[in-house]
N, C-alpha and C positions, 0 to 999 in steps of 0.2 A: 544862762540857759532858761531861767524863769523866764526874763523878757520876750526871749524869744518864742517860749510855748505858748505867753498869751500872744503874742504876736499871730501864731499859728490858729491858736482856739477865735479868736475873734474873728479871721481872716474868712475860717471855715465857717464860720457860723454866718456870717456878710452872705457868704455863697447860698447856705442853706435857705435862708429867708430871702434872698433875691430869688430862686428857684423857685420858692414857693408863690411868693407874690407875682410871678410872673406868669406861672400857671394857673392862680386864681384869676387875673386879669385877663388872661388870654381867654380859659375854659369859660367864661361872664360870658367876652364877646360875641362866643362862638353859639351861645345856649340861646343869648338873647336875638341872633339875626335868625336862628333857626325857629325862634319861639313867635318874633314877626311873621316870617316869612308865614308857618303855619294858620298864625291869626289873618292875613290878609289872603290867605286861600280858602280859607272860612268867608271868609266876605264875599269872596267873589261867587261861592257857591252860595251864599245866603239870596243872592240876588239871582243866581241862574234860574231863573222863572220865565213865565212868558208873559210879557209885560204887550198887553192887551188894550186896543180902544175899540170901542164900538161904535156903529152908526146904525141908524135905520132908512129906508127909502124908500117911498112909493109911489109908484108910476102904475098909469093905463092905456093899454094901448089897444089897437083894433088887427086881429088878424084876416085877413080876407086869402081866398084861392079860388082861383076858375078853371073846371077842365073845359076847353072847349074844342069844339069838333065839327066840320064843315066848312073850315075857314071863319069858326065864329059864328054862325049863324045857330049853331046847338051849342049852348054852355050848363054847363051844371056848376051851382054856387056851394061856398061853405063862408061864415064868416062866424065870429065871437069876438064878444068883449072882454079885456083880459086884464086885470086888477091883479098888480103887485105887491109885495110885503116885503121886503126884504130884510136880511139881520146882516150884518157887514163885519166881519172883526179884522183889525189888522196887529199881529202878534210878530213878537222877536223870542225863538227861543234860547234864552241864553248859555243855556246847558251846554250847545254849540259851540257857543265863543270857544278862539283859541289863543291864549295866553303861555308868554315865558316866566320864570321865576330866577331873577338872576341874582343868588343871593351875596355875590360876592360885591356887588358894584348898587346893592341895596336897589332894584329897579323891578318893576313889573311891566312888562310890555304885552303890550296888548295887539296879538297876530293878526287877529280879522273878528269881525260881529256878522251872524249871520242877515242875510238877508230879511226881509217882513216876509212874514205869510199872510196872502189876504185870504181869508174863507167867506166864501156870498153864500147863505141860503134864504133862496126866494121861496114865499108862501104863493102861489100862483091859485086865481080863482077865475074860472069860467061865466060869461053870464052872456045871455042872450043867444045861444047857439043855434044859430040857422045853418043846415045841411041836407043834401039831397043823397036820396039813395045810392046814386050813382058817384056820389064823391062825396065819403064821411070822414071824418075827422079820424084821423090812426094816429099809433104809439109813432110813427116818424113827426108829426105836425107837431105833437106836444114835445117832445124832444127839440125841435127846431126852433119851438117858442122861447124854451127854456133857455137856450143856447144863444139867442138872439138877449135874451133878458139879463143875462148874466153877460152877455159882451157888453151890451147897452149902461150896464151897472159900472162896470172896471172901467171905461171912458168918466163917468159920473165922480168916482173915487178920484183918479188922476185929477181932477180939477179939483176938485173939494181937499178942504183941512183935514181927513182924517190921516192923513199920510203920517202928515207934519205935527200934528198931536200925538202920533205913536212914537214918533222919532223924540218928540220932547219927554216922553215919560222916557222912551228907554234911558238918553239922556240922564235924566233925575236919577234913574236907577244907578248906571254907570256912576255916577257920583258919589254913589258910599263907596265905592273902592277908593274912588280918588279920597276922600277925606281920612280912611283910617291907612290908608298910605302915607297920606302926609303924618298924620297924629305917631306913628312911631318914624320920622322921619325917612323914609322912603321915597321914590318918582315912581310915575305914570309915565309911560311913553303909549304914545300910538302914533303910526302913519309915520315910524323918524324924528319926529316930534316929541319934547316934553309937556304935558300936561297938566296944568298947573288952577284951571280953573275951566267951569261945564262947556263956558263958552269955545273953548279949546277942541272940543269935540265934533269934530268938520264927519261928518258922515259922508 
């Protein structure tokens, strides 16, 4: 009967510390994917900013208008010369983004990044202003200037680097996610795709 009771005590005891150890082992897992996952949605708010480039641009151009009347034989003039200044920023806000957190399969996927915002504000200065009584400069012409200034500009932007310079930072940016993703071993997904390095990021 002794045999048999250590048989019994030993048996039970196997069980108690397998139960136990298996519970520590599990409850680690379960603390440390949750304690990732928390740190890498930290990250990703750490960067939710708007990640900004600027430019400047200055143009001059000439407005000219004619009313005329008798078939042209009576015109009344208006003309100025019109000196630009512009401040140009183009920003991604990332507070936007929308991202999954799948903690079971350790992945971060990334839904969509919003679009850039461009914002143009022109410092616009008048000079030389020739105009007749009969046809003076009104709140419509400066409005039309502006409007022509700032379309004139967004043509300007589209060819120019600054597009491609904001896309590089935001880039830069997106890449502390990627890195303390990998650091607790974790994936980046965008677009379906794994992410494994900045060049990876097809905008």
């Amino acid at each position: 009967m002794t045999t048999l009771y250590k048989k019994l005590f030993y048996g039970l005891l196997f069980l108690i510390l397998f139960f136990f150890a298996f519970k520590y082992f599990t409850n680690d897992k379960e603390s440390t994917t949750e304690y990732n996952s928390n740190l890498i949605q930290e990250q990703i708010k750490s960067v939710g900013k708007l990640i900004v480039t600027e430019g400047h641009y200055s143009q001059v151009l000439t407005f000219k208008d004619q009313d005329k009347y008798f078939g042209g034989w009576i015109s009344f003039d208006k003309k100025a010369l019109v000196v630009v200044n512009s401040d140009v920023t183009v920003a991604y806000d990332l507070r936007q983004m929308k991202y999954e957190v799948d903690e079971k399969n350790e992945i971060i996927r990334i839904v969509s990044i919003p679009k850039e915002e461009i914002k143009i504000s022109p410092d616009i200065q008048y000079y030389d202003i020739e105009q007749s009584k009969f046809n003076e400069f009104t709140g419509a012409d400066f409005n039309a200037i502006t409007k022509k200034v700032k379309a004139d500009l967004a043509k300007k932007i589209e060819k120019s680097s600054l597009k491609t310079n904001a896309q590089n930072r935001l880039i830069s940016e997106l890449s502390k996610i990627l890195l303390v993703t990998h650091s607790v071993g974790w994936k980046v997904e965008f677009k379906g795709q794994e992410i494994t390095s900045e060049k990876d990021f097809k905008l």
